[in-house]
N, C-alpha and C positions, 0 to 999 in steps of 0.2 A: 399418711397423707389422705385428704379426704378426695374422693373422684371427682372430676368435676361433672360429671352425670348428675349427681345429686348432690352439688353445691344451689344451683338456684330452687329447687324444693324446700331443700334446707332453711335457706334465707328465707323463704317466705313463710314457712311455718312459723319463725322466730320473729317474725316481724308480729303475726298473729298472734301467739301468746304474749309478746311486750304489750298490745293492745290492750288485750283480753287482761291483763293483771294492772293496767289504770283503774282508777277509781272511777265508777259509771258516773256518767253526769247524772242529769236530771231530766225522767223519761220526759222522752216528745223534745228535748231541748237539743241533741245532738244527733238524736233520728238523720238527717240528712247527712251528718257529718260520716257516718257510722259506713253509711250506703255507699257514701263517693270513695270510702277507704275499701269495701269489700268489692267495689267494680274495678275500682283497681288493683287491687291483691288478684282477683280475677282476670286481669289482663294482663297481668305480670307472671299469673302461674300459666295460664297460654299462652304466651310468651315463650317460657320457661319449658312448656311443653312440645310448642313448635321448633323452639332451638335443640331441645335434645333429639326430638326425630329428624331435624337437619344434620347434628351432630352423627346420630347412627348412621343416617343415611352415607355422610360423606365415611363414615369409617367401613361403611358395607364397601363404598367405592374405590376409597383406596387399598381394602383387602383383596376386591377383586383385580384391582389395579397393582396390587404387589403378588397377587399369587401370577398373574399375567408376564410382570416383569422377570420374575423367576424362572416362569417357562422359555419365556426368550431369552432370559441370561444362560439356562442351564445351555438352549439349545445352541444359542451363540458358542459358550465353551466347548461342545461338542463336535462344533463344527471345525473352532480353532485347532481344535486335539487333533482333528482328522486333515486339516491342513500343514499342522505341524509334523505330523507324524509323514506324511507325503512328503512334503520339505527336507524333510531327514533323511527319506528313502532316496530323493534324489540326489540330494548331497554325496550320500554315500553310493551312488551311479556315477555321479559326477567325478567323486574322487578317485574311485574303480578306473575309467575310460583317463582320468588325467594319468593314473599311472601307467595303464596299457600306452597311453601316448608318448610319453617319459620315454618308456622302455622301446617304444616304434622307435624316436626321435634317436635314443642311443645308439640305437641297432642302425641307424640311415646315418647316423656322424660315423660310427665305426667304420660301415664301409665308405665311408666319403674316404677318410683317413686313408682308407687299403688302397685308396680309387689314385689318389694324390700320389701315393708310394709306388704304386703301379707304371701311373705317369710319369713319376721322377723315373725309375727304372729303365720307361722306353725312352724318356727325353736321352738320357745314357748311352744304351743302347744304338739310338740316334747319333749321339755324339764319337762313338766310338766306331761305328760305322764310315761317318764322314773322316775321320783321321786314318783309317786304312786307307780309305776310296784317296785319300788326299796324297799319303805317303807314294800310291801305286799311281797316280795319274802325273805324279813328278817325274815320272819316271819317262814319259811320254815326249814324245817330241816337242819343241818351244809353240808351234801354231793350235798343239792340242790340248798340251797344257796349260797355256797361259790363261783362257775365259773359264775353264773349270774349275783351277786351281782359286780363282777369285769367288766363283759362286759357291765351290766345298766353301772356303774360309769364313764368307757371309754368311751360310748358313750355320756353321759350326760357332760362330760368334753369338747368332740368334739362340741357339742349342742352352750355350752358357749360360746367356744372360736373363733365359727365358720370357725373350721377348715373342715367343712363336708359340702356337698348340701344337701338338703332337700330330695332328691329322696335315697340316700343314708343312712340318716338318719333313715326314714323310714323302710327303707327295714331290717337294722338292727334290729329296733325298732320290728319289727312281726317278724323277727328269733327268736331275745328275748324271745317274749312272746310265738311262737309254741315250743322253748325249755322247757319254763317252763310247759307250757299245758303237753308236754310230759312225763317232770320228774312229775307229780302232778297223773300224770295217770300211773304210773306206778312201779313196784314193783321191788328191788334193792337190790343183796346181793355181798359182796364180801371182802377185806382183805385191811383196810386203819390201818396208825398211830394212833395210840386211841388219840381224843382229849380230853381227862379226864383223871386231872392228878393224879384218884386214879388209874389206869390202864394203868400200864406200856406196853410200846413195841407193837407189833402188835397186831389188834382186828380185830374179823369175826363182820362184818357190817350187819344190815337188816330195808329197808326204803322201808314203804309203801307209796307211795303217797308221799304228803306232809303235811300228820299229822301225822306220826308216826317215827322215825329212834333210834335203840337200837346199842349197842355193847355189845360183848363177847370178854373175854379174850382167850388167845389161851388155857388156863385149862380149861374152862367151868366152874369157880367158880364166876367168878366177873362180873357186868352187869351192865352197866345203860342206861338211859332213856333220850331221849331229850323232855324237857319241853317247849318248846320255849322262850319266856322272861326272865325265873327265871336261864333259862342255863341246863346242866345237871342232874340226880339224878341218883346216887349208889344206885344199890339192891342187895342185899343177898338175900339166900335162897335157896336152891336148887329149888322149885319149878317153882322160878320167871328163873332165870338164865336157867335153863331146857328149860323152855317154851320156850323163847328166844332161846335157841342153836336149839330143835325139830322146830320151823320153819321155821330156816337158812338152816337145813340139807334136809328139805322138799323141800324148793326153792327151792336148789342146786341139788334134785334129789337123796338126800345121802339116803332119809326115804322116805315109806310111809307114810300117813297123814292115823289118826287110823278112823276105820266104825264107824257112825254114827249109832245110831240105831234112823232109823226112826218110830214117830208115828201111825204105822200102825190100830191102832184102832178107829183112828177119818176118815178113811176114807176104813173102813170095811164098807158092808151094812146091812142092819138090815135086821130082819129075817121077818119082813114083808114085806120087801120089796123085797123079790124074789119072 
C-alpha cells in the first residue's frame, strides 16, 4: 500500500510528466498556459507540503497524546491493583471478624441455652418448694391456713404456667414463708363465721401459733377444737368451754389471768445455811 505521506507528491509529479510528454505547442503560443499550470502544480505541491507537516504534526500530537494516555492508563491500573488488593485484604478482615462473631454469637446462644435450663431448674426448685410449704401449712390451723394456702397455690399455678420470672417468684415465695413464720409465732383472737357446723352464726376465735385454734359461740356454751387432719371436735362442759372463753377475754384485755402461787419453799434457804 502506498503511504499517504507521499501519495500527494506522487500525484503531482505524475501530473508533470503527463504534461511534460504532450506534444509542445508552438513557442510563445501556450507560454501563458504553461505558467498558470506550473503556479499551480506549485500551489498544489505547497499545499501538499503544508498538509504533510499538519499531518506530522498531528501524528507528533497524538503520539505524545498516546504515550500520555498510557502513563495514566498504566497508572490508573496501578492504582486499581493497589485498591483491589486492599479490597481483598479487607474482605479477608472482614470474614476473619464475621467468623470470630459467629463464634462470640454461638458461645452467647450456648449460654443463653444453659441460662434458660438454669431457670427452668429454679422455676422447679420454686415449684417444689411451694408444695412442701403448701403440704405443711395444711397442716396449720383453718385462720392460718386458709390466705396462705390460696397465695402457695397462685403462686405454684404462676410456677407452672410460667407466667412469673424467677426473681419474682421468689420473692413471693419468702413473703410466703415470713407470713407464716409470723402467724406460727404468734397469738390470735377475734370474731370469724364458725366453720363448725354444730355452731351456728358468729364465734369468738383463739389461735395460738399454729398448733392450737378453738371457737366459742357468742353464749359461751358451745366450743370446739381444731384437730388438724380429723377436722373439728365439739366440747361441752362448762369447764372446757370457760377455759376457752377466760383466755380469749385474757387476750383481749377483758380479764385478768388469776396468781400463781409460786413454789416459794424450794427455793427458801435452810437454816444452816444463814
Amino acid at each position: 500500500m502506498i503511504d499517504k505521506k507521499c501519495f500527494f507528491p506522487i500525484t503531482a509529479l505524475s501530473t508533470l510528466f503527463i504534461i511534460a510528454a504532450q506534444p509542445h505547442p508552438v513557442p510563445g503560443a501556450e507560454t501563458g498556459t504553461v505558467e498558470i499550470d506550473i503556479n499551480r502544480l506549485k500551489k498544489e505541491i505547497s499545499q501538499v507540503k503544508t498538509e504533510r507537516q499538519r499531518l506530522h504534526e498531528d501524528l507528533s500530537r497524538d503520539k505524545s497524546e498516546f504515550a500520555s494516555y498510557q502513563e495514566r492508563t498504566a497508572s490508573r491500573k496501578l492504582s486499581y491493583a493497589a485498591e483491589t488488593d486492599s479490597l481483598h485484604k479487607l474482605i479477608v478482615s472482614f470474614e476473619r471478624k464475621k467468623d470470630s462473631l459467629d463464634a462470640h454469637i454461638s458461645s452467647i446462644e450456648l449460654e443463653k441455652r444453659n441460662f434458660d435450663l438454669l431457670k427452668e431448674r429454679f422455676r422447679e426448685h420454686i415449684a417444689k418448694a411451694c408444695e412442701q410449704l403448701l403440704s405443711s401449712v395444711k397442716k396449720c390451723p383453718p385462720v392460718v391456713s386458709r390466705p396462705i394456702v390460696g397465695a402457695i397455690t397462685f403462686l405454684l399455678n404462676d410456677c407452672t404456667t410460667k407466667n412469673i420470672d424467677n426473681i419474682e417468684a421468689l420473692q413471693r415465695l419468702v413473703q410466703t414463708v415470713r407470713n407464716v413464720d409470723e402467724a406460727t409465732l404468734s397469738i390470735q383472737t377475734g370474731q370469724e363465721a364458725s366453720p363448725v357446723p354444730d355452731i351456728r352464726g358468729s364465734a369468738s376465735m383463739l389461735r395460738i401459733g399454729a398448733v392450737f385454734e378453738a371457737i366459742v359461740d357468742e353464749d359461751g356454751k358451745n366450743a370446739a377444737v381444731w384437730l388438724g387432719g380429723p377436722g373439728w371436735r365439739t366440747l361441752s362442759g362448762e369447764e372446757n368451754v370457760g377455759t376457752i372463753s377466760k383466755a380469749i377475754a385474757i387476750r383481749e384485755s377483758k380479764a385478768l389471768p388469776a396468781f400463781i402461787a409460786l413454789p416459794w419453799g424450794i427455793v427458801r434457804p435452810k437454816e444452816s445455811d444463814k
